[in-house]
N, C-alpha and C positions, 0 to 999 in steps of 0.2 A: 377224370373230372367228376366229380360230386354229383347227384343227380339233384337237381333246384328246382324248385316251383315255386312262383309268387300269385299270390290270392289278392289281389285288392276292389276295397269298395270307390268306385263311382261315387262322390256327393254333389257333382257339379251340377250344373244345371242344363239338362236336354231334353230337346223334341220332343212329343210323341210322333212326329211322323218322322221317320228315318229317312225322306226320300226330296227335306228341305234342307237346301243349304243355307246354313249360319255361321258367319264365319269366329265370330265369340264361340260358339259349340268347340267347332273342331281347334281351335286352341287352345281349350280348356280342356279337349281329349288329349292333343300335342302334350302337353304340359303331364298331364297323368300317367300314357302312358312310358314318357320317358323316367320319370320319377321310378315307375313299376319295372321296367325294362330293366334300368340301372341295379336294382337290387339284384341281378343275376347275370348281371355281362358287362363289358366294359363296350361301350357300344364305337369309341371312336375306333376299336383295336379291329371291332370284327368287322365295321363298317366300308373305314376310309379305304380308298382305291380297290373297292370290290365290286363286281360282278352280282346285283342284289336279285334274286328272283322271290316275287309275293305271289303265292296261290290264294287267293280271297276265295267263298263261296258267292259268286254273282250270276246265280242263276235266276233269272228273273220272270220265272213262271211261277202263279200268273200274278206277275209284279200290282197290277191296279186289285186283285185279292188279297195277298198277303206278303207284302214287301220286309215282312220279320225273318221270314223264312232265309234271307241271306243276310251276310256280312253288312252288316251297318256300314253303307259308303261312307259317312263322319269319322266313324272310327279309321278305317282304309286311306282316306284322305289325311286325315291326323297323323299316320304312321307312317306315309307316304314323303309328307312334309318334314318330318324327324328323321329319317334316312335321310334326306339330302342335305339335312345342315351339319352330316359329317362325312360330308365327301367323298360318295361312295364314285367308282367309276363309273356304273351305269345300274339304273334301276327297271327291272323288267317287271310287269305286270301281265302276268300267265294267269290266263283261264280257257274251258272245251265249255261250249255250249250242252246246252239238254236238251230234251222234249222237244225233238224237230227244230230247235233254234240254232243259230252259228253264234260262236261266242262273242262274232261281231255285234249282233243285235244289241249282247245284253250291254258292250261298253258303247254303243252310240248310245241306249235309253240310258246309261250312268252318266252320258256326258249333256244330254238332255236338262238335266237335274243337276251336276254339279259343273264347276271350272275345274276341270284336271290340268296341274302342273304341266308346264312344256318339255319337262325334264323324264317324265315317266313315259315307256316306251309300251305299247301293249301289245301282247304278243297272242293271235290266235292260237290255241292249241289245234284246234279241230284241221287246221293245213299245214302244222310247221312238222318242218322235218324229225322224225324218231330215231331215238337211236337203242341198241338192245342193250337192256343193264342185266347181268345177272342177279338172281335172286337168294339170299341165303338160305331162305328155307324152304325153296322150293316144294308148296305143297300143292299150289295147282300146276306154275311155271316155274322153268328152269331160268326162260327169261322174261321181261316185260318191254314192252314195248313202249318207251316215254321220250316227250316232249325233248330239244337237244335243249331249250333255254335251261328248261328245269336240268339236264344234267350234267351243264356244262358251268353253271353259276355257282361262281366261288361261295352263298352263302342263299340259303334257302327258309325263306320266313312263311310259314304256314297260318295262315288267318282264318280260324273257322268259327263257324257259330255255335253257340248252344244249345241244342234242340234235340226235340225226341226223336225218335226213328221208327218206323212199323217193320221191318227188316233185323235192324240192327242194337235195335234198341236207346243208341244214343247214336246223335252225330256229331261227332269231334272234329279231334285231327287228324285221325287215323281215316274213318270217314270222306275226309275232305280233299287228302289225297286222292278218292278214288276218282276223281275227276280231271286226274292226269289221263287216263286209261281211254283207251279208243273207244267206238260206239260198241265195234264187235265184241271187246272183252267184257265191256258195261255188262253188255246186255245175257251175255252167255252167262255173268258171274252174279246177277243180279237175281240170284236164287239161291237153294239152300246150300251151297256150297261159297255164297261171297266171304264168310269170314277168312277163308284160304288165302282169295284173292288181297284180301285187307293185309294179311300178313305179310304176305311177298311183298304186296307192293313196300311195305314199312320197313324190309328187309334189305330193299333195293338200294334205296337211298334214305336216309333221315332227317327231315327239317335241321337245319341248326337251331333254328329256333320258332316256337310254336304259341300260339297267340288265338286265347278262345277266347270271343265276344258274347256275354250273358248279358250284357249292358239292357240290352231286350231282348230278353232269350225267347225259344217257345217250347212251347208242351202239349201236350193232347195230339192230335192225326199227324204229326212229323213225320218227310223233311216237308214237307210243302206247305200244309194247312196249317194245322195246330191253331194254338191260341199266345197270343205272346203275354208275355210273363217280362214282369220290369225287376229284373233281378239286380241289375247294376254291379254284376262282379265283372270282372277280368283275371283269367288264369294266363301264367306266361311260365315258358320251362325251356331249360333247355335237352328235355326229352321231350317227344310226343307221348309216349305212352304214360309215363308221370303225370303229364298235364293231361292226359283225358280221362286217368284216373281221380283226380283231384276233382275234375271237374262232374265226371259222373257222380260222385259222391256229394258235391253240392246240389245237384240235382234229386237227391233221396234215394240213389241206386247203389249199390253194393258191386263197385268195379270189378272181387273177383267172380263174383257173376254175371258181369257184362263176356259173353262169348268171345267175340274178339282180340277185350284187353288182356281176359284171361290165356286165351292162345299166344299172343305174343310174347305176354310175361315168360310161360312157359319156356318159351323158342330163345328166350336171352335176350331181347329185343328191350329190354325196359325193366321199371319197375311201377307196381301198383297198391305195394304196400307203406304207409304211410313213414314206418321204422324203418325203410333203407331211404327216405326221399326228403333232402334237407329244405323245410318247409320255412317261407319266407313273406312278411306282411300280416295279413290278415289272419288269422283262427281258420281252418272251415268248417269249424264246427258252431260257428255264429255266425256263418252263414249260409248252413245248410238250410232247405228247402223239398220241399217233396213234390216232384213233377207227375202232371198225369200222363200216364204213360202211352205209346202209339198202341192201336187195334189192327191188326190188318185184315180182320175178322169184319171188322166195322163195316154196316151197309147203310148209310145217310138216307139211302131214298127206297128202304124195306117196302116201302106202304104200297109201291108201284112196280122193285123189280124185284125176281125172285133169285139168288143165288143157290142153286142143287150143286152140292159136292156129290162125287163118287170116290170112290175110292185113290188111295197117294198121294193126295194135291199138294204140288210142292206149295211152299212159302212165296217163293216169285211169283207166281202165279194168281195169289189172295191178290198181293203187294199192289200187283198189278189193276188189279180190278178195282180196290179202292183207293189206289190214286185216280182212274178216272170215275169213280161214282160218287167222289168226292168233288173234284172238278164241276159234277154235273149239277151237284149238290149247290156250290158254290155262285155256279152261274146261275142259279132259278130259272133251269131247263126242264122244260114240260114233258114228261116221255109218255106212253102209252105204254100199259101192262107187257111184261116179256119177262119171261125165263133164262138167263143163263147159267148153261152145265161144265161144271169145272171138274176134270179130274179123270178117272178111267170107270168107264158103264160097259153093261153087261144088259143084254136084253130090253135097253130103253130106245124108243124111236121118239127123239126131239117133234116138237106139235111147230105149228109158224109161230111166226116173231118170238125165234128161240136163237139164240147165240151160244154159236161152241167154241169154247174160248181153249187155246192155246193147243199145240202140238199132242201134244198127250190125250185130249182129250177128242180130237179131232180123229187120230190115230183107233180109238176104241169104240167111239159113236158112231152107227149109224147115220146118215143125215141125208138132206134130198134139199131141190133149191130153195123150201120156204126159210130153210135157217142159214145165218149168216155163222158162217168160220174165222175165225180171228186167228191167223197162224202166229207163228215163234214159241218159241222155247228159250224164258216164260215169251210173249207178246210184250212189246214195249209199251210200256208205262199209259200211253195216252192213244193205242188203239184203239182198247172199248170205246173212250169218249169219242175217237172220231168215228166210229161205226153207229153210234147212237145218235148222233147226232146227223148222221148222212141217211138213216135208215127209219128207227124209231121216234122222231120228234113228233110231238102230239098236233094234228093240224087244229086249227084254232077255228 
């Protein structure tokens, strides 16, 4: 089969706040994306009496911050209600929770906020049974460890958003998959070796069909923070790696030096070159756009903490630090002056209210009880912020 991508513009009329329901919106999304869909699949063939699993981004950290950072529930509910009026057998809604949250949390706060169909089934990842898929290119794993809905469902619709990455660069579809993956692979692979893991997992199994939401995309400190950007496109393929090419390129990146998309291309997995990819709807080149791109270098709140590198410091590691100094940033959390040392030291002894952040560097510093140690390898995402906030808050 032909590798398709469909590019189309949004002119309908939507929210800015993605997190009110309207029921004119989401059937003027209905209506759009099946128009867009149809240009690349015949939807009643691959629908009716299937087995439908949706992986959406619904991570909903920290949702009253910046509710851009995931999947447009409008557009999920729109998609939601077009699978069912071709009679699919049963429609599964899979997601894993993040940042200390159970995936439970984030679909009660979605059900908070919208009417979910009675027909949509949602399925925890974070408890449902795993089953071992092999991986074709095995460059970190021979196998993975995934969810059974995702690998038992006759038909796999992958909904991710558009946004920047301080890791990855872009988050896609490829991306968005990785939140099939347990807490332990997250976090083991959630440094400078995740692109491996991206690949396997893309290896394992491949959306049938892949669905990136730009409608309000974001750009600058991605995936969490950033700034949203009203782009109004929608990419649909039925590759993932086509569509994350397409769409990194709408975003002013050069897919074959996105790391990633470029590894997969490599591995046979896809294509990222516009001349093997039969391109459908819109131009993207009248609709490109140029994103700002993530930092993971970035310290929001320089003026009060000090970051000291030593030597090696992985990428997970930065990642890690500003996603929570961003968090801290976000919440207009008062700290008192502190140092933390990241990476491998030689001959330095840490002073109080010094933080030795992560394995590595834990392992090479010095340290005595005035400094606080923040273990893992890297440290999950929202350690600092809770060490800071339990240890360092400014008394007023």
């Amino acid at each position: 089969m032909a590798v398709k991508v469909a590019v189309e513009y949004f002119d309908g009329m939507l929210g800015f706040d993605p997190l009110l329901e309207n029921q004119q919106e989401i059937d003027s999304l209905r209506l759009f994306l099946e128009s867009t869909l149809t240009l690349i699949f015949d939807l009643k063939t691959i629908i009716e009496n299937k087995t439908i699993f949706i992986k959406p981004n619904l991570n909903f950290v920290p949702v009253k911050l910046n509710p851009y950072a995931m999947t447009d529930p409008r557009l999920l509910l729109a998609l939601i209600r077009l699978i069912h009026a071709y009679n699919p057998k049963k429609i599964i809604l899979g997601e894993k929770g993040g940042q200390k949250r159970l995936s439970k949390f984030s679909y009660d706060l979605l059900c908070q906020h919208f009417s979910i169909p009675p027909y949509v089934e949602f399925v925890p990842l974070d408890t449902e049974k795993r089953i071992e898929m092999d991986t074709l290119t095995e460059m970190s794993s021979q196998t993975l460890s995934l969810p059974e809905s995702f690998a038992r469902a006759d038909v796999v619709i992958d909904v991710a958003k558009m946004k920047t990455h301080s890791l990855t660069e872009v988050s896609l579809g490829m991306k968005n998959l990785f939140g099939l993956l347990t807490d332990e692979e997250k976090i083991k692979q959630h440094n400078d070796d995740i692109i491996f893991k991206l690949v396997d997992l893309l290896s394992a199994r491949q959306p049938d069909i892949t669905i990136i939401d730009g409608i309000f995309a974001l750009e600058g400190q991605g995936p969490l923070y950033g700034i949203p950007r009203r782009s109004n496109t929608v990419i649909v393929s039925n590759e993932c790696l086509a569509a994350d090419a397409v769409a990194a390129f709408l975003m002013g990146f050069e897919p074959a030096q996105i790391a990633h998309l470029a590894l997969a291309a490599r591995h046979g997995l896809g294509k990222i070159h516009f001349n093997e990819i039969e391109l459908k709807g819109k131009n993207p080149d009248a609709l490109r756009q140029k994103f700002i791109r993530a930092d993971f270098n970035l310290n929001p709140v320089s003026d009060i903490v000090d970051i000291i590198k030593g030597q090696d410091v992985p990428s997970g590691y930065l990642n890690a630090i500003s996603h929570s100094l961003e968090r801290i940033f976000y919440e207009n959390i008062k700290l008192s002056p502190l140092k933390i040392y990241v990476g491998k030291f030689t001959n330095i002894f840490p002073g109080s209210k010094s933080i030795i952040f992560g394995d590595i560097t834990a392992d090479t510093m010095p340290h005595n009880d005035a400094s606080i140690v923040i273990k893992g390898h890297p440290p999950t995402a929202f350690a600092l912020y809770d060490a800071l906030r339990a240890s360092f808050l400014k008394v007023a």
